[in-house]
Structure formats: C-alpha cells, structure tokens
Residue frames as a rotation matrix with the C-alpha (Angstrom) as fourth column:
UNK 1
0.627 0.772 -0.104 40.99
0.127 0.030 0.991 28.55
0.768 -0.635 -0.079 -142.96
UNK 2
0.357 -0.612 -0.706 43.91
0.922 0.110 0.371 27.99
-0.149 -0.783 0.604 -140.58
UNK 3
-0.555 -0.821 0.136 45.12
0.753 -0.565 -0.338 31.51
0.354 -0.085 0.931 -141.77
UNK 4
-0.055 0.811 0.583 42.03
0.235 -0.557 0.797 32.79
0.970 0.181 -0.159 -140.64
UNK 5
0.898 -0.035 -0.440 42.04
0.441 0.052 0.896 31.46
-0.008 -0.998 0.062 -137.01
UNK 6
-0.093 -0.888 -0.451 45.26
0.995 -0.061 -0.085 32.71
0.048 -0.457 0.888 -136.75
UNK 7
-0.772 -0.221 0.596 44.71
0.115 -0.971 -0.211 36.10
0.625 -0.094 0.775 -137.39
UNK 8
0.331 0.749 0.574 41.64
-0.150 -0.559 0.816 36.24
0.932 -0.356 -0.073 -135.62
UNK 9
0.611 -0.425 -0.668 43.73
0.758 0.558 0.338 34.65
0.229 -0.713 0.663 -132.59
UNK 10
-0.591 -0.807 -0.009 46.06
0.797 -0.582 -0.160 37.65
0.124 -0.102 0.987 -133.06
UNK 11
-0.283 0.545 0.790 43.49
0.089 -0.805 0.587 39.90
0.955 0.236 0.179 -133.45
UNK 12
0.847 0.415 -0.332 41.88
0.248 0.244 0.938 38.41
0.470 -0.876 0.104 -129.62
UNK 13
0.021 -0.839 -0.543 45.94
0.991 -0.054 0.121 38.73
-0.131 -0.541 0.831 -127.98
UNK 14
-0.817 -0.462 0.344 46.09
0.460 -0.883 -0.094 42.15
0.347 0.081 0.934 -129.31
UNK 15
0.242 0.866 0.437 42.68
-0.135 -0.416 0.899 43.15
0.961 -0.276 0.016 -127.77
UNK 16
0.754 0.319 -0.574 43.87
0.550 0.171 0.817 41.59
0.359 -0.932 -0.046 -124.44
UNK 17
-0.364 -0.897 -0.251 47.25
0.919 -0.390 0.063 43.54
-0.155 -0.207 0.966 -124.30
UNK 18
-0.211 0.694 0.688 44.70
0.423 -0.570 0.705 46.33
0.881 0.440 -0.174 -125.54
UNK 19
0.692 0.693 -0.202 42.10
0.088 0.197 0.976 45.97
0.717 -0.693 0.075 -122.45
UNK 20
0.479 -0.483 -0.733 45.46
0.878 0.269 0.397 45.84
0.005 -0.833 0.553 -120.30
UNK 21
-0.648 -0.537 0.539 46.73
0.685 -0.720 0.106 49.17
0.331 0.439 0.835 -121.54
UNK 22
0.098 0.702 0.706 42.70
-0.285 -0.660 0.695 51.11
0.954 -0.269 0.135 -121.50
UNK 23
0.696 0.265 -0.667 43.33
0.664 0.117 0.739 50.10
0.274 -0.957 -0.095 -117.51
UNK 24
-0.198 -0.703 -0.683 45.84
0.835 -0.486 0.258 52.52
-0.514 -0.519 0.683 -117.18
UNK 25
0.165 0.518 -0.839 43.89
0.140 -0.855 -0.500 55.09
-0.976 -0.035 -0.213 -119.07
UNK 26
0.959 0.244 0.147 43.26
0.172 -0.085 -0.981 56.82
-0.227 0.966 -0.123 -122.82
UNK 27
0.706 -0.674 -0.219 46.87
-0.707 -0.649 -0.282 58.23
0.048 0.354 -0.934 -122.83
UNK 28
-0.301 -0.760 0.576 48.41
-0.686 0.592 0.423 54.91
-0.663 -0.267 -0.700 -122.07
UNK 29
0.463 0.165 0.871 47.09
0.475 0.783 -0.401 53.22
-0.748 0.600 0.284 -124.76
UNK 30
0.068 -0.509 -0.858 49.90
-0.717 -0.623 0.313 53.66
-0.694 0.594 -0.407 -127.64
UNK 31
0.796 0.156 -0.585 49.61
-0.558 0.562 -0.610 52.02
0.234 0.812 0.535 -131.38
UNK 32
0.191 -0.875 -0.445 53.45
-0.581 0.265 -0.770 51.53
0.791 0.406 -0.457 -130.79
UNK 33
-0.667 -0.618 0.416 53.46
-0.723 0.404 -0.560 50.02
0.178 -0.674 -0.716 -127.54
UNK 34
0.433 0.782 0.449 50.30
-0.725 0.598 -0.342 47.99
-0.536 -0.178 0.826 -128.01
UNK 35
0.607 -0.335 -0.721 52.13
-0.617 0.372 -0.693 46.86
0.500 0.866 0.019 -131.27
UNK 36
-0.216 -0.860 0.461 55.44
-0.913 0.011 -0.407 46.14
0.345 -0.509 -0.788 -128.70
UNK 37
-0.250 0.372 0.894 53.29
-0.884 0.288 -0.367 44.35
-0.394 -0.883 0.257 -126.26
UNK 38
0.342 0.896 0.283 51.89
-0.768 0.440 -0.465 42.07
-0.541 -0.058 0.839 -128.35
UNK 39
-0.187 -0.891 0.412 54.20
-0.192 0.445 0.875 41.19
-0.963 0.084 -0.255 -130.23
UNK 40
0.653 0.595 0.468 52.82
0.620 -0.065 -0.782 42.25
-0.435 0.801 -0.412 -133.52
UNK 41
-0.506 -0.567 0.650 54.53
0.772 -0.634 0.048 44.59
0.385 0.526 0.759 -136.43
UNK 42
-0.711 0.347 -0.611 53.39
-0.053 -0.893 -0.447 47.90
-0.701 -0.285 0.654 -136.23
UNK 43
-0.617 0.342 -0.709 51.55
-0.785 -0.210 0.582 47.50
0.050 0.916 0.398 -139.43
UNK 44
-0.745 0.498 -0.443 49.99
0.154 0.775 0.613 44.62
0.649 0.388 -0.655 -138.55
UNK 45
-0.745 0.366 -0.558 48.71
0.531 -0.183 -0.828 46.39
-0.405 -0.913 -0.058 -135.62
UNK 46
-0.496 0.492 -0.715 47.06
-0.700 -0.714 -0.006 48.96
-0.513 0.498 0.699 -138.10
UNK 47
-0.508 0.634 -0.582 45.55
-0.312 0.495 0.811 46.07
0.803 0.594 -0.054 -140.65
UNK 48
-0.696 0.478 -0.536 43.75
0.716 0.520 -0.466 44.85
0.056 -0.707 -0.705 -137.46
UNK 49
0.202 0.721 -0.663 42.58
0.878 -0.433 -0.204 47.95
-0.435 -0.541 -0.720 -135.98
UNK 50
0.414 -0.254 0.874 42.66
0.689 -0.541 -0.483 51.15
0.595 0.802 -0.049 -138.23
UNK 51
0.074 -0.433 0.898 43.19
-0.120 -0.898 -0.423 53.27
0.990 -0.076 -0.118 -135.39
UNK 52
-0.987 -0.123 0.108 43.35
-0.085 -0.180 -0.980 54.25
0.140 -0.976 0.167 -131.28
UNK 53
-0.599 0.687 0.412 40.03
-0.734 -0.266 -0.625 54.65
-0.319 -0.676 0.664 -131.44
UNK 54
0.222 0.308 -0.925 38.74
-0.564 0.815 0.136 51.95
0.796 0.492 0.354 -133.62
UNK 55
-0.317 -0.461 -0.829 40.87
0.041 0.867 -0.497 49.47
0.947 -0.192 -0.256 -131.05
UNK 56
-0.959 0.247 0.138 39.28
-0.224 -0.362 -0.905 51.08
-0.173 -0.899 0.402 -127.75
UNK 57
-0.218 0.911 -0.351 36.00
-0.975 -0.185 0.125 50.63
0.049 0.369 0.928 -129.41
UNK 58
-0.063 -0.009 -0.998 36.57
-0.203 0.979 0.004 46.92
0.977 0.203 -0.064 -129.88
UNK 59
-0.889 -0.361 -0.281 37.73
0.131 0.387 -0.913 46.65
0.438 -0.848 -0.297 -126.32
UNK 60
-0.799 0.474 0.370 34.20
-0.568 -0.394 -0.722 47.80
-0.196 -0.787 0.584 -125.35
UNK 61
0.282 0.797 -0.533 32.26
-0.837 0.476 0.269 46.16
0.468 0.371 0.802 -127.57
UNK 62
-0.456 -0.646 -0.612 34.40
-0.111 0.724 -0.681 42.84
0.883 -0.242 -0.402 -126.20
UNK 63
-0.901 -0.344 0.265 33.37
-0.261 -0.059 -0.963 43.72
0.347 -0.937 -0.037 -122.75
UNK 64
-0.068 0.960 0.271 29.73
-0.920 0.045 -0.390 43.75
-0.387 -0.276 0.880 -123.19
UNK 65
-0.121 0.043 -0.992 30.31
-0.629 0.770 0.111 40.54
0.768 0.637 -0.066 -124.96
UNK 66
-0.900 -0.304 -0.313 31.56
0.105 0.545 -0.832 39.03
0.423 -0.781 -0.459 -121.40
UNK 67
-0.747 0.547 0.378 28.72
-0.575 -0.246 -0.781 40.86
-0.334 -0.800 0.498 -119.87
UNK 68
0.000 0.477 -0.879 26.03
-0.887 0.406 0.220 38.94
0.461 0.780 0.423 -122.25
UNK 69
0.028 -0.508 -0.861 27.95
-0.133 0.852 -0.507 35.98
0.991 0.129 -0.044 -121.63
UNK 70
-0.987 -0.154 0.037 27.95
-0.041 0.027 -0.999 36.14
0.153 -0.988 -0.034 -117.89
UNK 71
-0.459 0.697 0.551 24.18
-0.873 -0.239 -0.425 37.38
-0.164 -0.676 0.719 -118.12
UNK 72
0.061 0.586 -0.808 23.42
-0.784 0.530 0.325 34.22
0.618 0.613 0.491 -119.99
UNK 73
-0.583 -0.360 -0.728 25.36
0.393 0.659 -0.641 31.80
0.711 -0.660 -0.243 -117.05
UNK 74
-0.673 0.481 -0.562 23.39
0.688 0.126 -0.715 33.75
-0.273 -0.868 -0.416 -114.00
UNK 75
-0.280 0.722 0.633 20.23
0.646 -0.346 0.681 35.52
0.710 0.599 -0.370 -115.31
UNK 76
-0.834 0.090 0.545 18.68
-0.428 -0.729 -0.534 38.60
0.350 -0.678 0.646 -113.54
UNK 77
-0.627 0.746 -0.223 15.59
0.755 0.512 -0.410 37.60
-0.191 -0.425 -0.885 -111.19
UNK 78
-0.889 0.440 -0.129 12.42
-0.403 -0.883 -0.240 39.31
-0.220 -0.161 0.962 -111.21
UNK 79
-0.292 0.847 0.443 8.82
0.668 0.513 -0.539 38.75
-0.684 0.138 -0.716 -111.70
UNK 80
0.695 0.715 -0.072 8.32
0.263 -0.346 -0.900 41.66
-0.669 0.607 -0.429 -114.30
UNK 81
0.519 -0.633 0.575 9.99
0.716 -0.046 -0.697 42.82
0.468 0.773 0.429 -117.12
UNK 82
0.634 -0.059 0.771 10.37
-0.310 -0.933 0.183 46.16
0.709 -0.355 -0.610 -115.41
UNK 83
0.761 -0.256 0.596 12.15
-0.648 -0.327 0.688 44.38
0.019 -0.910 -0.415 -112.75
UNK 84
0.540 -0.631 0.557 14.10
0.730 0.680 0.063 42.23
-0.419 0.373 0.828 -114.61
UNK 85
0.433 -0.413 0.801 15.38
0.540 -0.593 -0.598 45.23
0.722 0.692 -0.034 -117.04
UNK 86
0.827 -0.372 0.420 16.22
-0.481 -0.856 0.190 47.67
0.289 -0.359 -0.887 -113.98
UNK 87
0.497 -0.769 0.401 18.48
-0.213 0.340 0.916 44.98
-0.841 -0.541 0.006 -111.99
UNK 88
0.575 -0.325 0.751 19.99
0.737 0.604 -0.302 44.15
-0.355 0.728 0.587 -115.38
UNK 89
0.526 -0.492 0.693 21.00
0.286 -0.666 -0.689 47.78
0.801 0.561 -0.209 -116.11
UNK 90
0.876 -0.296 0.380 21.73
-0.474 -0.387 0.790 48.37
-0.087 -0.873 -0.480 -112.67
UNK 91
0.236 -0.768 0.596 24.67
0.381 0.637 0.670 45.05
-0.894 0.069 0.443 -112.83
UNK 92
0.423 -0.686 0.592 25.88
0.749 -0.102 -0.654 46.46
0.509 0.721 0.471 -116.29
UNK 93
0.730 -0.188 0.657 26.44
-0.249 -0.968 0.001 49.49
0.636 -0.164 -0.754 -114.61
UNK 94
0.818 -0.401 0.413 28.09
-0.360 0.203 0.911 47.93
-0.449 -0.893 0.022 -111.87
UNK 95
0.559 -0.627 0.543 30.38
0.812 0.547 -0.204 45.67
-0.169 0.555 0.814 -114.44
UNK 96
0.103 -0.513 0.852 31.55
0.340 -0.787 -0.515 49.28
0.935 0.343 0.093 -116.10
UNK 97
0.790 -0.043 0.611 31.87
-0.460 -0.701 0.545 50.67
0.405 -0.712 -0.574 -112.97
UNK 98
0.932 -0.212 0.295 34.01
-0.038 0.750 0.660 48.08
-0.362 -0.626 0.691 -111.62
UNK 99
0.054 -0.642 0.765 36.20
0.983 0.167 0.070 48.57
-0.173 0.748 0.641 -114.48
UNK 100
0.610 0.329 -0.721 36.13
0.468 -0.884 -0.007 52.05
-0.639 -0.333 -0.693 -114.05
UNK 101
-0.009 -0.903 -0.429 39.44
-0.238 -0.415 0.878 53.44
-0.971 0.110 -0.212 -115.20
UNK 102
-0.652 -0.026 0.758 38.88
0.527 0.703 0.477 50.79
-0.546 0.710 -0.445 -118.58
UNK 103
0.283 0.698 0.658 35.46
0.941 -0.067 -0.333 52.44
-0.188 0.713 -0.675 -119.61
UNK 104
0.797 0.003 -0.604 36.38
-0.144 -0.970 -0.195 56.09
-0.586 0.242 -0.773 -119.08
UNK 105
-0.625 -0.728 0.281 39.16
-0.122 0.447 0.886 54.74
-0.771 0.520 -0.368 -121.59
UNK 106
-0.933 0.172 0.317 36.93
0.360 0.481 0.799 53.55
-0.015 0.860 -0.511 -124.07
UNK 107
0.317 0.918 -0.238 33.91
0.838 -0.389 -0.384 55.79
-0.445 -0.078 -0.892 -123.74
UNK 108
0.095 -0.607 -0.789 36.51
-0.277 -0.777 0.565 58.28
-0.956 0.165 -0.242 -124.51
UNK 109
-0.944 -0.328 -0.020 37.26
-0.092 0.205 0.974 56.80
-0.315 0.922 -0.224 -128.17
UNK 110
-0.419 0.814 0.403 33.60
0.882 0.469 -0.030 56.05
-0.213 0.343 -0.915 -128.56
UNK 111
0.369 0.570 -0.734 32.55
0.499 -0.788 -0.361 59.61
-0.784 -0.233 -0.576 -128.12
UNK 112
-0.614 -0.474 -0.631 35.33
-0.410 -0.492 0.768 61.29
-0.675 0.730 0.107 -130.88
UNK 113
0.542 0.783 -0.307 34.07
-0.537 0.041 -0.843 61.52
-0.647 0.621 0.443 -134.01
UNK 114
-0.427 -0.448 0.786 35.18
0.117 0.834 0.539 58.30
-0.897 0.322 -0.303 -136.13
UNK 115
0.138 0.656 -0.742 34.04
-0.934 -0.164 -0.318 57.76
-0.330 0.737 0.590 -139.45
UNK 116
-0.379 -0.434 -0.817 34.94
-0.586 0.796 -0.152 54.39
0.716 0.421 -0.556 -139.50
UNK 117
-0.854 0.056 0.517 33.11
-0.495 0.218 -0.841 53.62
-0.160 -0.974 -0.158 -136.05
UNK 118
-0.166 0.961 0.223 29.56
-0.978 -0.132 -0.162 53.04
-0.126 -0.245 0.961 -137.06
UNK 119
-0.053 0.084 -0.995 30.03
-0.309 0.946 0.096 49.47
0.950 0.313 -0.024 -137.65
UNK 120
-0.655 -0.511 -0.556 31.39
0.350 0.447 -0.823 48.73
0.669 -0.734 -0.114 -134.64
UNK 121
-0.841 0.466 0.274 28.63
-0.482 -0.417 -0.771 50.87
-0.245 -0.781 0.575 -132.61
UNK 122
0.134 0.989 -0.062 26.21
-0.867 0.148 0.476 49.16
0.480 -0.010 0.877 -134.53
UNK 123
-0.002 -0.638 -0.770 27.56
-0.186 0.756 -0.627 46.13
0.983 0.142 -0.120 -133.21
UNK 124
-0.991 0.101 0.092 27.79
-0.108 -0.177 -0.978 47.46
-0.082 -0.979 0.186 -129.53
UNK 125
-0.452 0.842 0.297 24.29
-0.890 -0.448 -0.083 48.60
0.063 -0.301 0.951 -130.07
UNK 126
0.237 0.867 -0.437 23.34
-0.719 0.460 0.521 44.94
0.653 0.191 0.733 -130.90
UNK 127
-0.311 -0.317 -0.896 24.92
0.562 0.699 -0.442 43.39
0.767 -0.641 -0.040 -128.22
UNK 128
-0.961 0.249 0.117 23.67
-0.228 -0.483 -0.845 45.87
-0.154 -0.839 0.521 -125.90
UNK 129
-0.073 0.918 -0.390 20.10
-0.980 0.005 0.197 44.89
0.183 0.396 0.900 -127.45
UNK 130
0.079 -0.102 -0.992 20.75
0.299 0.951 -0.074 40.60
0.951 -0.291 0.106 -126.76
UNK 131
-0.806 -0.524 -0.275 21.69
0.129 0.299 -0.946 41.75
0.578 -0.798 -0.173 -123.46
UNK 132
-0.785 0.609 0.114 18.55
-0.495 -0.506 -0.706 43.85
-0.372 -0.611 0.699 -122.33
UNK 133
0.014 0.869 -0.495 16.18
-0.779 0.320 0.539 41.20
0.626 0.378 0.682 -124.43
UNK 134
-0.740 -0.029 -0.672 16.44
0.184 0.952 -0.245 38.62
0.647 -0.305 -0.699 -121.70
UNK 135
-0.975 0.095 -0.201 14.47
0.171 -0.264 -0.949 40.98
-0.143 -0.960 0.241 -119.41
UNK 136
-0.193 0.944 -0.267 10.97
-0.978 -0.164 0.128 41.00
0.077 0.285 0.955 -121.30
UNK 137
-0.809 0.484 0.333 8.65
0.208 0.766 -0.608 38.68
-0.549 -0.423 -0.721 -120.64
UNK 138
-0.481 0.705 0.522 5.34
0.872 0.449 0.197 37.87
-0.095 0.550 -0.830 -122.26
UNK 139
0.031 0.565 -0.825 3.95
0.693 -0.607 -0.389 41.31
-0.721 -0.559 -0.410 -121.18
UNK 140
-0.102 -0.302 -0.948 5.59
-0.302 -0.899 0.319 43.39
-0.948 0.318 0.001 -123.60
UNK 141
0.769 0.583 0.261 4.83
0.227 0.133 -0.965 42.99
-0.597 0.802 -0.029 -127.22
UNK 142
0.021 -0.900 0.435 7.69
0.978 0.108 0.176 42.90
-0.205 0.422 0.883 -129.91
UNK 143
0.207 -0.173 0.963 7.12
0.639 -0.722 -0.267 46.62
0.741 0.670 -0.039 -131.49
UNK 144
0.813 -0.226 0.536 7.11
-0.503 -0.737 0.451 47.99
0.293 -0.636 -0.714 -127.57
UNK 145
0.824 -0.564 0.048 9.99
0.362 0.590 0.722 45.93
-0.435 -0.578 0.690 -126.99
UNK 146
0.442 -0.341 0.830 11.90
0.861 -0.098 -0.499 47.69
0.252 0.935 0.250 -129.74
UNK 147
0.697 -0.190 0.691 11.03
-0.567 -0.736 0.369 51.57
0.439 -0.649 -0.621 -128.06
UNK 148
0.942 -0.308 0.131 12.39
-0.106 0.097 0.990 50.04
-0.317 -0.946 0.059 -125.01
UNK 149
0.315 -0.891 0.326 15.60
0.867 0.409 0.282 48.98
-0.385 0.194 0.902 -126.10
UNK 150
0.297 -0.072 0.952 15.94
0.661 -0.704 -0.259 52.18
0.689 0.707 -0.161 -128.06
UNK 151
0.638 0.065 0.767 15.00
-0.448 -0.779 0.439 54.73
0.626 -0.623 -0.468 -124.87
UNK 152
0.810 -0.561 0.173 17.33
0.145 0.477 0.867 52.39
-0.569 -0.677 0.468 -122.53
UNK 153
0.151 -0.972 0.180 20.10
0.969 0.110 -0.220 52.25
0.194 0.208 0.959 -124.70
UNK 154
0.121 -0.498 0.859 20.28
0.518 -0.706 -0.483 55.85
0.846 0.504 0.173 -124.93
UNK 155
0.616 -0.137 0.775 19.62
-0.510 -0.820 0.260 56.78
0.600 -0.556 -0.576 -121.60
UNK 156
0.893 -0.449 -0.031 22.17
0.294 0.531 0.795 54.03
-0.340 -0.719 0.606 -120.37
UNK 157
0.186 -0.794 0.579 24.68
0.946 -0.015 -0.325 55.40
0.267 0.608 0.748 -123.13
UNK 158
0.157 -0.129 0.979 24.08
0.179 -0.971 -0.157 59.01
0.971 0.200 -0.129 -122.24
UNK 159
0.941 0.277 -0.191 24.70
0.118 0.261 0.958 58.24
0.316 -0.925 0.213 -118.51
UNK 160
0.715 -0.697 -0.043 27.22
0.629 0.616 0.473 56.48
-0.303 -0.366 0.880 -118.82
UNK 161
-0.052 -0.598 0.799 28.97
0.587 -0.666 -0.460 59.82
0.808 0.445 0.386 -120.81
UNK 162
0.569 0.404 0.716 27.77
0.059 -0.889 0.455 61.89
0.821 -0.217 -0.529 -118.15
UNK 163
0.997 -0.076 0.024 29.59
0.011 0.431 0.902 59.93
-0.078 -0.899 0.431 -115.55
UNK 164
0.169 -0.829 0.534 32.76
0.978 0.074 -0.196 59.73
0.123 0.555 0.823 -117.83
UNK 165
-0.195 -0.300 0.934 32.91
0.368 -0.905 -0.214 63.45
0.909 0.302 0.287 -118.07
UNK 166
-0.859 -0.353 -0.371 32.17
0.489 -0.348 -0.800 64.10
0.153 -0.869 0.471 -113.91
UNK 167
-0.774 0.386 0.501 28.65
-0.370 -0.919 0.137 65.87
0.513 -0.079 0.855 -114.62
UNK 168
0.673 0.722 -0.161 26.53
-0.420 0.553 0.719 62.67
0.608 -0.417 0.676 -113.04
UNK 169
-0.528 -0.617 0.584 27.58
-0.829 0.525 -0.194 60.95
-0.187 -0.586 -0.788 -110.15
UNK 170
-0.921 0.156 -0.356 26.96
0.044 0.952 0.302 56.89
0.386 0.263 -0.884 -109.99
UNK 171
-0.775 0.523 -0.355 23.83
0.362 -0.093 -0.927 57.67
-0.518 -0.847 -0.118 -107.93
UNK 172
0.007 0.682 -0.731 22.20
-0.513 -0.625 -0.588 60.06
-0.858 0.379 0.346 -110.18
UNK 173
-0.579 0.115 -0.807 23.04
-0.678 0.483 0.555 57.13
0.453 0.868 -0.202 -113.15
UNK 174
-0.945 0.325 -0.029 21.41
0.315 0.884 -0.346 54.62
-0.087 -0.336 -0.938 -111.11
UNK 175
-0.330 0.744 -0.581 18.34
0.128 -0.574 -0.809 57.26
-0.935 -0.341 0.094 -110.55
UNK 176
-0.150 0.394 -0.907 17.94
-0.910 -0.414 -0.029 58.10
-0.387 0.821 0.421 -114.17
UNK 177
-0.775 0.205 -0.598 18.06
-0.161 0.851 0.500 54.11
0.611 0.484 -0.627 -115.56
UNK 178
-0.831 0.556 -0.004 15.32
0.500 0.744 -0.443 53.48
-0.244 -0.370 -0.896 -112.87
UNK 179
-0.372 0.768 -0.522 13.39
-0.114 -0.595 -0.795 56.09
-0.921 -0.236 0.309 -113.75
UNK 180
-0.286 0.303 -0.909 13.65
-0.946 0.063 0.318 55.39
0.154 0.951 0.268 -117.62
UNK 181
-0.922 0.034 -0.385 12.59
-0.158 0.876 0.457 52.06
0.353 0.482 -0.802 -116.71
UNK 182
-0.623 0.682 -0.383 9.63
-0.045 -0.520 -0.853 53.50
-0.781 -0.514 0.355 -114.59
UNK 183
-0.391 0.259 -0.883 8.61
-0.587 -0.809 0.022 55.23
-0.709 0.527 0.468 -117.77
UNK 184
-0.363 0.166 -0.917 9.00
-0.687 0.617 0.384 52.51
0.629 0.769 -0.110 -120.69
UNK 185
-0.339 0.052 -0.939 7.94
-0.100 0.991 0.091 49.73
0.935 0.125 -0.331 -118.65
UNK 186
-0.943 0.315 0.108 6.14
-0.217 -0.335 -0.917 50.82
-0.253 -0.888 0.384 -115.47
UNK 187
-0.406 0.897 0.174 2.18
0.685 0.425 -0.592 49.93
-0.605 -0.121 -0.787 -114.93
C-alpha cells in the first residue's frame, strides 16, 4: 500500500512540474526536462505517462477536476436548469480561458491522434458530465439529461478547439454555448 501512495504522490509532483511547463506552451513541455524537473528517472517518467501527449491529457483532465471541485465549494445560481447550465459553461470557459496559454497546451495533445487516449477522454468526458449535472433540476428528466450533456459537451469541446486554433473568438464561444443551451434546454 505505502508503495502505492508513493507512486501516486510522484505521479501528482510530476503533473504539477507538468501543468508548470503546459504554461509556457506545447513546445516547452519536454519528457526530458519534465523528467529533470521533477526529479524523476527518465523512465520513470515514461512508466507514469506513456507519452507528451498522454501527460498533457492528464494535466487537463486534472484541471477540470479543480473546476468540479471549486463548482462543488460555490455552486452556480439560477432558478432553471437552463440558467444554471449556461453560467456554469460560461465560468468553465472563463477557468480555461484564464489559463489560456495551459489549455491551448493541452487541447493541443488532446486533439492528435493517440491510441492510448481514449481512457483518459473517457475520463475527461466524465468529469465534464459531474460537472454540468449540478445544473439540472427537477425539470429535466434523466434520458433528456443524458442528450444534454452529450450536445454540451461537444459543442463546449468543439469551441473550445475553435478558439485554440484562432477560427472563434471568446465571444463567438460564449454565443454558441448560450445558444446550445437555448436549444437543449430552452422553454
């Protein structure tokens, strides 16, 4: 057991020396100097995280943890689901935005093709799902509560690429998450 916590302890230090690296962008994050930083082998850096993009992946999936974890300490307000769910995507957006330099870092590894990734996205996906179930209320029924979560993630995921790549400004993401919440969850 005790050699468990430890590695998973190493595993958390080498995510935060990680997370300090994706702030200075996708090309500043090296295996060998994460490895450096952390004070890890090189090889143990690999039995953690198989790759660059595997370890950028974590770092996001990490972040929405916090964000979870934050929404759980100050909940969004509203009186409908609809208006719980928009101010909720609106603040994630803001979180990643804030951190700007971090996600287009790790949106970048998410987007390459991985064959080792789909764990980990399913993973994102269900922490992005815990986050956006605080915002239904009695109104919505479990099988439409499902759709929703579906059509939100994707148009909050496919935003958030568009922004990464320069073809959406933060405006026109803000516009498209209210409108998809218009849609799924409007009168």
């Amino acid at each position: 057991m005790a050699e468990t916590n430890g590695r998973e302890a190493q595993r958390r230090h080498v995510l935060e020396v990680a997370t300090a690296f994706a702030d200075r962008g996708f090309d500043a994050v090296q295996m060998r100097e994460v490895a450096k930083e952390a004070d890890v082998s090189l090889q143990t850096l690999y039995n953690l995280f198989t790759n660059k993009n595997l370890l950028l992946i974590e770092v996001l999936v990490e972040w929405l943890s916090e964000v979870v974890a934050e929404v759980a300490v100050t909940p969004v307000e509203g009186d409908t689901s609809a208006e719980r769910m928009e101010g909720l995507l609106l603040r994630t957006l803001d979180h990643a935005v804030s951190r700007e330099v971090r996600m287009r870092t790790c949106l970048q590894a998410f987007t390459r093709p991985e064959p080792m990734a789909p764990t980990l996205i399913r993973r994102f996906e269900g922490e992005f799902a815990v986050l956006l179930m605080v915002a239904f209320g009695d109104e919505v029924d479990d099988a439409r509560q499902v759709a929703v979560l579906r059509v939100l993630g994707g148009v909050f995921y496919a935003s958030l690429v568009a922004w990464m790549c320069e073809r959406r400004s933060l405006d026109h993401v803000r516009d498209e998450l209210r409108n998809a919440v218009a849609v799924t969850l409007g009168p």
